[in-house]
N, CA and C atoms as a LAMMPS dump frame, in Angstrom:
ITEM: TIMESTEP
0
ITEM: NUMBER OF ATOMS
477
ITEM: BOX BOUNDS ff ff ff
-5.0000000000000000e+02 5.0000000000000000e+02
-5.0000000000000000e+02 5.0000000000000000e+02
-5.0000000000000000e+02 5.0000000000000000e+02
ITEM: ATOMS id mol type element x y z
1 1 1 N 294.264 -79.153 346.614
2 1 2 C 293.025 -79.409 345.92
3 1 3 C 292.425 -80.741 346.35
4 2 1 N 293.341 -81.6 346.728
5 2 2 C 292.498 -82.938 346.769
6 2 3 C 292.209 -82.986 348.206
7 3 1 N 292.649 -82.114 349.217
8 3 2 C 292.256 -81.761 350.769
9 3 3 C 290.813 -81.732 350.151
10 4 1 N 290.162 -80.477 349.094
11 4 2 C 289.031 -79.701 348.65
12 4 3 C 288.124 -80.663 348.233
13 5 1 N 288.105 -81.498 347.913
14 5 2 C 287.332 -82.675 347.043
15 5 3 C 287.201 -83.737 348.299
16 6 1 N 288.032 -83.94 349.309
17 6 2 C 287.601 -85.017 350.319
18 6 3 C 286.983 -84.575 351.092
19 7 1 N 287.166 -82.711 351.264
20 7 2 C 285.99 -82.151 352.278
21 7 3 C 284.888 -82.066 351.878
22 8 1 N 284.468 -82.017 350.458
23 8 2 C 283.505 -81.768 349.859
24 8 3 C 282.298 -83.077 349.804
25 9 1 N 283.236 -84.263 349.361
26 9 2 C 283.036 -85.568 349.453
27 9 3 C 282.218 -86.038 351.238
28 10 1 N 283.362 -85.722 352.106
29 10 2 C 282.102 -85.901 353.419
30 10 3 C 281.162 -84.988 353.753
31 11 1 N 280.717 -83.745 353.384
32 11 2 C 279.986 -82.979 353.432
33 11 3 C 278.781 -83.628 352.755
34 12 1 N 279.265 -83.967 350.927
35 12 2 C 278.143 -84.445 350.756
36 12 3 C 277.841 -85.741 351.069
37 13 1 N 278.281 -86.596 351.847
38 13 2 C 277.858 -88.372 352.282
39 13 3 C 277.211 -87.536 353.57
40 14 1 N 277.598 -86.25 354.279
41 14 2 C 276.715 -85.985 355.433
42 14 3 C 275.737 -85.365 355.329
43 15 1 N 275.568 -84.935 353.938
44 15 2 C 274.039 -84.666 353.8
45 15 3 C 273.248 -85.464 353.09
46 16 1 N 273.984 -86.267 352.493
47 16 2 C 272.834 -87.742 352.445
48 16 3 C 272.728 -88.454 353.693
49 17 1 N 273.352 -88.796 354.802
50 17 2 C 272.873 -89.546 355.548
51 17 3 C 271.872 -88.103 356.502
52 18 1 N 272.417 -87.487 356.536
53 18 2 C 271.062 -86.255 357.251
54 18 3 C 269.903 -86.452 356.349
55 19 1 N 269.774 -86.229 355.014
56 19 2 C 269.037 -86.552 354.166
57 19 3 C 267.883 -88.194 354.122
58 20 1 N 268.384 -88.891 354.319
59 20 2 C 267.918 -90.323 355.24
60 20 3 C 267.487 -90.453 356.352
61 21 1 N 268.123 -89.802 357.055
62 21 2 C 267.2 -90.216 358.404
63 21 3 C 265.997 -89.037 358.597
64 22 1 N 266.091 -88.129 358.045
65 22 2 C 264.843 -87.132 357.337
66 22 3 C 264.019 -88.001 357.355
67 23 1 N 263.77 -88.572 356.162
68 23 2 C 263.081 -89.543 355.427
69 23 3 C 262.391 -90.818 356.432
70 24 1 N 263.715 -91.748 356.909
71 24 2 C 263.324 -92.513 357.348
72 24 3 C 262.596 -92.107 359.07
73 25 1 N 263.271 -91.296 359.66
74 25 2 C 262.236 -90.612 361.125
75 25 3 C 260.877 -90.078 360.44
76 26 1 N 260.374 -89.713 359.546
77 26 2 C 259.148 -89.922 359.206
78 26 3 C 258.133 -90.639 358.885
79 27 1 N 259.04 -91.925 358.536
80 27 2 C 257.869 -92.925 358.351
81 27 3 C 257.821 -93.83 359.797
82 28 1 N 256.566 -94.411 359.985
83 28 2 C 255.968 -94.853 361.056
84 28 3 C 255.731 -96.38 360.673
85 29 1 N 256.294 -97.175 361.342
86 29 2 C 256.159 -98.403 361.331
87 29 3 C 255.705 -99.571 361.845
88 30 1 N 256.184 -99.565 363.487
89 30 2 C 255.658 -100.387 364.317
90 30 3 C 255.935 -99.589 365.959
91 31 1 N 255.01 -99.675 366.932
92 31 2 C 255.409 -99.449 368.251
93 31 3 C 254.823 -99.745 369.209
94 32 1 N 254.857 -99.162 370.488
95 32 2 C 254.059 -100.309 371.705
96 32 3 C 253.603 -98.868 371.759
97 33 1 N 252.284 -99.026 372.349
98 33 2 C 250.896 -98.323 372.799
99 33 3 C 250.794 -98.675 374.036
100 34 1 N 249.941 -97.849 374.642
101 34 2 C 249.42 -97.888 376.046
102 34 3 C 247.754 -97.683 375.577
103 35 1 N 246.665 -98.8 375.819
104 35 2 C 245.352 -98.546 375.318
105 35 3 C 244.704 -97.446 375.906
106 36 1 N 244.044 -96.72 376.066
107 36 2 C 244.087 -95.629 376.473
108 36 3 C 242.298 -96.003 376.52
109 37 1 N 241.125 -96.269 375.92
110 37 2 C 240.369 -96.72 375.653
111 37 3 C 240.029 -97.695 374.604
112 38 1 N 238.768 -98.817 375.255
113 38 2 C 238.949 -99.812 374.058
114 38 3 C 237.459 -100.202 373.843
115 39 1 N 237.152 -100.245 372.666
116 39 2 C 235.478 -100.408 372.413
117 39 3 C 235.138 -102.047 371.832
118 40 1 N 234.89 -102.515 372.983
119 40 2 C 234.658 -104.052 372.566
120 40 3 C 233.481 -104.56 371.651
121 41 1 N 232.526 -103.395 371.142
122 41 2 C 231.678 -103.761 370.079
123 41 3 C 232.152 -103.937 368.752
124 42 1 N 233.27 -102.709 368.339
125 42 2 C 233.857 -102.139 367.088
126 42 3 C 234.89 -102.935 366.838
127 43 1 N 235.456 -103.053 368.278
128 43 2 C 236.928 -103.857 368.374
129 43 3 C 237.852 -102.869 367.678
130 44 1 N 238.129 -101.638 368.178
131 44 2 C 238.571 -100.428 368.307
132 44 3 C 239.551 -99.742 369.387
133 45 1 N 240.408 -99.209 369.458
134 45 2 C 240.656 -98.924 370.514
135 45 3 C 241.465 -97.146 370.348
136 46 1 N 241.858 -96.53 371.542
137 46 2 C 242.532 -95.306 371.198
138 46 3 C 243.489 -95.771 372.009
139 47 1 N 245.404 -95.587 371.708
140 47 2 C 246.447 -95.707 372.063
141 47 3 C 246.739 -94.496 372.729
142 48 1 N 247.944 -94.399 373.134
143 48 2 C 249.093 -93.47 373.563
144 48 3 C 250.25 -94.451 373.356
145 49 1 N 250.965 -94.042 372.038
146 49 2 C 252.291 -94.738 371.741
147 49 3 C 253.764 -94.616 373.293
148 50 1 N 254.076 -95.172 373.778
149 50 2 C 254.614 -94.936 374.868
150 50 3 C 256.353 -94.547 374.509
151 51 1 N 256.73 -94.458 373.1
152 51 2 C 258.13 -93.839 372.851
153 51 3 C 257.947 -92.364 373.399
154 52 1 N 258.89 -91.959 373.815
155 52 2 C 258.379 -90.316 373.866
156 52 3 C 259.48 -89.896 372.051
157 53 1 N 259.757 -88.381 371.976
158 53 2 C 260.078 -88.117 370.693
159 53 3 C 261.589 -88.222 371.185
160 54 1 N 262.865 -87.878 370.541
161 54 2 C 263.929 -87.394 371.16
162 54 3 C 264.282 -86.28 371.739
163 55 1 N 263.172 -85.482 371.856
164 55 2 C 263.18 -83.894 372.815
165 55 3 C 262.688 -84.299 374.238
166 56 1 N 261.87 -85.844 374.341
167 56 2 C 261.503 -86.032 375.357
168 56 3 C 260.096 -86.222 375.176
169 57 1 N 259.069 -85.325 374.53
170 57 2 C 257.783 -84.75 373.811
171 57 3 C 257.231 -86.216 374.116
172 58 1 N 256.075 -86.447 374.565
173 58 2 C 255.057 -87.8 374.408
174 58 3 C 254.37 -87.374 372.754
175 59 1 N 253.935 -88.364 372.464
176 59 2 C 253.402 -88.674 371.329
177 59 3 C 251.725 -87.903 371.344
178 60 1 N 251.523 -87.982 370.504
179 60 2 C 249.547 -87.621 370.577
180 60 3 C 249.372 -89.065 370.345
181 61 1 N 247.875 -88.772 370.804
182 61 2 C 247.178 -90.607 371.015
183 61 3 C 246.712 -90.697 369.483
184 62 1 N 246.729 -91.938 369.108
185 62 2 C 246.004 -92.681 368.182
186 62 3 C 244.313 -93.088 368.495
187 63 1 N 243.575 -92.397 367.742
188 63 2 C 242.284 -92.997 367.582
189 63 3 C 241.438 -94.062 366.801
190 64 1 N 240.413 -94.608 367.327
191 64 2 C 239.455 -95.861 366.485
192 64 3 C 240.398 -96.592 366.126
193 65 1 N 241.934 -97.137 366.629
194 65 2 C 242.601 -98.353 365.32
195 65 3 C 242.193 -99.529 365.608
196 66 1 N 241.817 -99.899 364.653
197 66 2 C 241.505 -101.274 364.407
198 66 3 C 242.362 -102.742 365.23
199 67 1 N 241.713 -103.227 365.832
200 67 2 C 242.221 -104.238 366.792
201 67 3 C 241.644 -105.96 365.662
202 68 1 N 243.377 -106.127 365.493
203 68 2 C 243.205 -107.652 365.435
204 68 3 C 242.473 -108.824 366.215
205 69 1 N 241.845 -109.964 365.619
206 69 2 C 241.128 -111.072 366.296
207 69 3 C 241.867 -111.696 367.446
208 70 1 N 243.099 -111.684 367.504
209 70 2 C 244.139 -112.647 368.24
210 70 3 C 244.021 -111.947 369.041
211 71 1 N 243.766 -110.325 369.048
212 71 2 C 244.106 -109.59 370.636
213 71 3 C 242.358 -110.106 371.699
214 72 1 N 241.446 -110.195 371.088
215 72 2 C 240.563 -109.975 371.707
216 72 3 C 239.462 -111.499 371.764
217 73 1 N 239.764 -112.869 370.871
218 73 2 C 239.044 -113.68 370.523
219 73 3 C 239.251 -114.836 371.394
220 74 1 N 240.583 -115.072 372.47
221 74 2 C 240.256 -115.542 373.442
222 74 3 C 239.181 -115.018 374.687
223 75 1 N 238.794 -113.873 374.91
224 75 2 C 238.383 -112.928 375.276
225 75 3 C 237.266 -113.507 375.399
226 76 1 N 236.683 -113.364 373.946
227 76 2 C 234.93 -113.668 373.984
228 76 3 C 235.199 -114.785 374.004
229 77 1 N 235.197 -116.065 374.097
230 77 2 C 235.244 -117.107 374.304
231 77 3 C 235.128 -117.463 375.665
232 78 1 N 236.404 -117.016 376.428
233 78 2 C 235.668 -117.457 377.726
234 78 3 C 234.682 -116.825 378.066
235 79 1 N 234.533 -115.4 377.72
236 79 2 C 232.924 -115.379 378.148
237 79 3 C 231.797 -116.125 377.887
238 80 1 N 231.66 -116.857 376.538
239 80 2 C 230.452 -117.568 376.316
240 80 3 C 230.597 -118.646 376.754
241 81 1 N 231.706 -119.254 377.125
242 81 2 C 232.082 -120.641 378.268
243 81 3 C 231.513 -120.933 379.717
244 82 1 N 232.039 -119.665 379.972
245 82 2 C 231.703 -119.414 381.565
246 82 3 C 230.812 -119.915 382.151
247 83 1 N 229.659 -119.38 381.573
248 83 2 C 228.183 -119.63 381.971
249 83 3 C 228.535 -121.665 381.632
250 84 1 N 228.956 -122.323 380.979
251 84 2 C 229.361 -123.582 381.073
252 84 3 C 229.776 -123.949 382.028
253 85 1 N 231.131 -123.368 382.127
254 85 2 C 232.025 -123.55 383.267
255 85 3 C 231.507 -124.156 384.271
256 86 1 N 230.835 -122.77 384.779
257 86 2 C 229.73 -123.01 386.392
258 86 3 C 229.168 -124.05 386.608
259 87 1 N 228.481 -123.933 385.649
260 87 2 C 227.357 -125.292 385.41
261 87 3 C 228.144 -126.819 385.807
262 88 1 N 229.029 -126.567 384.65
263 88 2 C 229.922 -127.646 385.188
264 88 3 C 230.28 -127.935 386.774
265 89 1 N 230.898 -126.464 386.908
266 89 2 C 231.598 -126.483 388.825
267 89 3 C 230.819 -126.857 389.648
268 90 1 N 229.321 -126.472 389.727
269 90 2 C 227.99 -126.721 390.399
270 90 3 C 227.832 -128.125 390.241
271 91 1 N 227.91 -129.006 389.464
272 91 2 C 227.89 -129.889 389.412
273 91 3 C 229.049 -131.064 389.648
274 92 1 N 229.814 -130.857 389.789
275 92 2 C 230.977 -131.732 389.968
276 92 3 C 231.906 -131.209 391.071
277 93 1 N 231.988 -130.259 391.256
278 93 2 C 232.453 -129.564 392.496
279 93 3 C 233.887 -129.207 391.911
280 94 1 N 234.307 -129.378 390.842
281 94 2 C 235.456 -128.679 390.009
282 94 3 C 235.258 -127.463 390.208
283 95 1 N 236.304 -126.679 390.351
284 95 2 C 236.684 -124.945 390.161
285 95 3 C 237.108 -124.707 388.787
286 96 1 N 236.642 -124.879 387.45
287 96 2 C 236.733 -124.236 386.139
288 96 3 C 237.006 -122.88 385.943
289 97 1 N 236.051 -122.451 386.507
290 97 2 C 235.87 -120.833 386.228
291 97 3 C 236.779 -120.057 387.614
292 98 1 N 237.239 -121.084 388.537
293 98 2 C 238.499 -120.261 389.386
294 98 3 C 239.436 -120.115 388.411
295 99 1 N 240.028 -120.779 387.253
296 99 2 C 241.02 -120.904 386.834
297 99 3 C 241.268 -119.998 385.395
298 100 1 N 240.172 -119.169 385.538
299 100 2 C 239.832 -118.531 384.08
300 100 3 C 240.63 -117.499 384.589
301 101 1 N 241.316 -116.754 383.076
302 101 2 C 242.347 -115.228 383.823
303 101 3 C 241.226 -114.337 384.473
304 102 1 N 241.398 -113.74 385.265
305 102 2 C 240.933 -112.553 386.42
306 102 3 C 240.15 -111.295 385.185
307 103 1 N 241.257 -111.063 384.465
308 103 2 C 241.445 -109.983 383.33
309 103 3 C 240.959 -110.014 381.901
310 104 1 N 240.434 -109.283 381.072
311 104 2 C 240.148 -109.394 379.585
312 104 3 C 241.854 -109.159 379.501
313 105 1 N 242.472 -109.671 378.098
314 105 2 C 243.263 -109.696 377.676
315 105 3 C 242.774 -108.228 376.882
316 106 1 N 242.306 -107.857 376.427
317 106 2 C 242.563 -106.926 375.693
318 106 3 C 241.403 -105.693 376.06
319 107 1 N 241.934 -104.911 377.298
320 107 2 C 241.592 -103.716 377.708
321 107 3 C 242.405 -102.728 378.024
322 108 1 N 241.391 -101.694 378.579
323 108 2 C 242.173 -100.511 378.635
324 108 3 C 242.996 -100.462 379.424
325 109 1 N 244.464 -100 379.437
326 109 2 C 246.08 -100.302 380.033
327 109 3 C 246.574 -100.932 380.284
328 110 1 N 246.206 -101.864 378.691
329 110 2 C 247.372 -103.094 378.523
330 110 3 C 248.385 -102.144 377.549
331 111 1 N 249.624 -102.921 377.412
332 111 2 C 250.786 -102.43 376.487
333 111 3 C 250.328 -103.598 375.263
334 112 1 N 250.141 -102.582 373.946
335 112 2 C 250.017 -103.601 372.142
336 112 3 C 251.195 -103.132 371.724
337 113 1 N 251.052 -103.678 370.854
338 113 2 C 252.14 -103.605 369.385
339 113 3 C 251.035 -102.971 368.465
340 114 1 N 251.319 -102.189 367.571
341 114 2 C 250.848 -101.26 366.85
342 114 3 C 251.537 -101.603 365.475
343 115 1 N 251.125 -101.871 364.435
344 115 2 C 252.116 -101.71 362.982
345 115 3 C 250.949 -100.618 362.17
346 116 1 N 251.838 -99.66 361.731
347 116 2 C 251.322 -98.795 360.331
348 116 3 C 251.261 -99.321 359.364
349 117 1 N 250.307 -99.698 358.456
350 117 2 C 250.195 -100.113 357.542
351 117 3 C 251.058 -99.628 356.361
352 118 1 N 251.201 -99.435 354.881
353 118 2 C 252.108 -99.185 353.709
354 118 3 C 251.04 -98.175 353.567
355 119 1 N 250.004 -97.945 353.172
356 119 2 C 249.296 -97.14 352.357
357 119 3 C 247.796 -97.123 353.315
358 120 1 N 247.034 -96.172 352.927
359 120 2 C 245.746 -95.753 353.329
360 120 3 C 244.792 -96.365 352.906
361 121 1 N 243.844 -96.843 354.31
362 121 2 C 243.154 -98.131 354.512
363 121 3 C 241.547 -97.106 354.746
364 122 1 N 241.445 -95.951 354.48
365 122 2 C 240.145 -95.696 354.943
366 122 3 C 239.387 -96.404 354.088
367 123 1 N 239.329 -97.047 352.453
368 123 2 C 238.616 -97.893 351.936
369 123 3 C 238.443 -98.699 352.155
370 124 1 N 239.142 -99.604 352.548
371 124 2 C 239.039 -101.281 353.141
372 124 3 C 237.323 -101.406 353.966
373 125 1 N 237.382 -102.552 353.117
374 125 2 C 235.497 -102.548 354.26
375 125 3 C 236.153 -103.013 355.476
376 126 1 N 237.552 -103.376 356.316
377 126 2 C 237.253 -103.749 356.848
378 126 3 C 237.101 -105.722 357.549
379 127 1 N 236.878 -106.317 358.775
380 127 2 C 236.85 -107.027 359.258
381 127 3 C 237.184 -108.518 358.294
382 128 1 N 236.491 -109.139 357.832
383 128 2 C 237.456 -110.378 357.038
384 128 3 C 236.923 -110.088 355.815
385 129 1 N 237.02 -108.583 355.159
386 129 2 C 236.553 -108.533 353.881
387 129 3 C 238.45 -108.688 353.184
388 130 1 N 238.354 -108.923 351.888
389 130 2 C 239.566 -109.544 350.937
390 130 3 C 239.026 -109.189 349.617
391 131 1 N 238.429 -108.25 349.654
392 131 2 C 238.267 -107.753 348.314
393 131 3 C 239.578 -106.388 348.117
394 132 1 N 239.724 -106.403 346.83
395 132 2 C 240.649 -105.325 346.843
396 132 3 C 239.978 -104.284 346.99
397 133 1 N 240.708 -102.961 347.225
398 133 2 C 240.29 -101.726 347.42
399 133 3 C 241.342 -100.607 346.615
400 134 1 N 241.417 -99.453 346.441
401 134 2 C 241.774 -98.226 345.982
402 134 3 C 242.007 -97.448 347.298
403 135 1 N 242.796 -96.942 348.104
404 135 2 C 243.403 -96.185 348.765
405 135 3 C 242.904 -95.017 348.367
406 136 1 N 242.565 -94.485 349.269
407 136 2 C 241.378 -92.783 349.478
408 136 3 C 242.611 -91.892 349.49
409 137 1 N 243.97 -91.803 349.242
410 137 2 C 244.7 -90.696 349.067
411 137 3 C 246.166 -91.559 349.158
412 138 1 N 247.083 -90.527 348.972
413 138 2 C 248.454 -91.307 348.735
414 138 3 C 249.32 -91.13 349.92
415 139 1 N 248.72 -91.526 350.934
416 139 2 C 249.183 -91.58 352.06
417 139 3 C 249.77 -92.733 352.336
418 140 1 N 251.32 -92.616 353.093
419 140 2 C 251.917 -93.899 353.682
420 140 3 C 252.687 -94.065 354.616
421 141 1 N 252.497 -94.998 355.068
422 141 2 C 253.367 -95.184 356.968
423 141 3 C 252.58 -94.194 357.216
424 142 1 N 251.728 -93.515 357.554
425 142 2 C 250.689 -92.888 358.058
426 142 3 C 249.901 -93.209 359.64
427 143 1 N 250.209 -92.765 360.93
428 143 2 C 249.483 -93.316 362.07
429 143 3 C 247.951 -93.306 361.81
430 144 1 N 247.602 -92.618 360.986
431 144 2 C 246.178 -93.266 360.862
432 144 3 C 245.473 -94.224 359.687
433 145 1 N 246.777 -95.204 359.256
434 145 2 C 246.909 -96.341 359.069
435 145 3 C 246.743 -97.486 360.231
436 146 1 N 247.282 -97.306 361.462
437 146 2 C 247.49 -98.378 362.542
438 146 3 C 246.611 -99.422 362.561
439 147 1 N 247.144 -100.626 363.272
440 147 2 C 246.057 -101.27 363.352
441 147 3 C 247.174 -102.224 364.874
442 148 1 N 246.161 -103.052 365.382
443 148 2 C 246.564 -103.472 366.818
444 148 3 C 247.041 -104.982 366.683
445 149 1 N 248.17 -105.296 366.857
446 149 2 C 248.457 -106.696 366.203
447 149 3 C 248.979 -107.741 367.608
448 150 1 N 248.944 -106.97 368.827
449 150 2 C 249.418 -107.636 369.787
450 150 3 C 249.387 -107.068 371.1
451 151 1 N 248.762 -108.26 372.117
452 151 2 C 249.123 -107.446 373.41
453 151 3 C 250.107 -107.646 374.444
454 152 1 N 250.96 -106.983 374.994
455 152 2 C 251.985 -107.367 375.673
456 152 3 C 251.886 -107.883 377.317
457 153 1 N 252.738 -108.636 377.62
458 153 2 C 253.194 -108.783 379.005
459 153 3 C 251.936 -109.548 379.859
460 154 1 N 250.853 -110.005 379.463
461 154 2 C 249.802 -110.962 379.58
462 154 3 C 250.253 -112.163 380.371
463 155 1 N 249.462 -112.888 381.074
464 155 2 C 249.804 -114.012 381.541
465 155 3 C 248.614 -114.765 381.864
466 156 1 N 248.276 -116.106 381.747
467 156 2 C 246.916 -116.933 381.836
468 156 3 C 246.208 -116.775 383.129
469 157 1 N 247.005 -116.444 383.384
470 157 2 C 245.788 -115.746 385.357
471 157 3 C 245.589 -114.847 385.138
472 158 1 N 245.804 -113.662 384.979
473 158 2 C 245.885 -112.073 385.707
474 158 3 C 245.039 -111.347 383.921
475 159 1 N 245.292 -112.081 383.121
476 159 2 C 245.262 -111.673 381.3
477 159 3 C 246.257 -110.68 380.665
């Protein structure tokens, strides 16, 4: 009998931990993207998460997620510099604008970091609004939560 109760005993700890990773392989948390397209008005972009599944399976792409300031705000900056820059170089015979990265830091087929948010953001106004909001359904860890928090493998020449 007590053989009966210790088989029973790992059966059921193995269907709680089957039971868990159920759970937890469903929720969506953080991952690296491949930008796939990126809309520098909206500051938007569409991914391809680059994990494949454990069958091998690629992911479906992520659309419109919302791209953080840090990925893209050195970006515009040197652009509105530039036109400085020159001015400067033309005049002093300095190379400024040789030394600017080649690359936008944040375009299409760079590698980001991606985090899913907790809950559903279709209410949020949005850009540096901080008002609270009500969540449009009870959705969570949800990929169409995402939002773009980082870009990878960058360097001050090349972007």
């Amino acid at each position: 009998m007590a053989q009966s109760q210790n088989e029973e005993r790992k059966a059921a700890i193995n269907a709680m931990r089957k039971f868990q990773w159920g759970i937890i392989s469903g929720m969506e948390n953080a991952l690296i993207a491949k930008v796939i397209d990126y809309n520098k008005k909206d500051h938007t972009a569409d991914i391809l998460p680059l994990a494949n599944s454990s069958d091998g399976e690629t992911s479906a792409q992520y659309l419109d997620i919302p791209v953080t300031e840090n990925c893209y705000m050195l970006d515009e900056m040197i652009e509105r510099l530039k036109p400085e820059f020159k001015r400067i170089d033309s005049e002093t015979g300095s190379h400024l604008v040789d030394k600017l990265p080649k690359k936008k830091l944040m375009r299409k087929g760079v590698p980001v970091v991606a985090v899913v948010l907790d809950r559903d953001n279709d209410n949020w106004e949005g850009g540096r609004a901080v008002n609270t909001y009500t969540p449009n359904s009870s959705r969570v860890h949800d990929a169409n939560d995402a939002i773009i928090v980082g870009v990878l493998g960058g360097d001050a020449e090349d972007g």
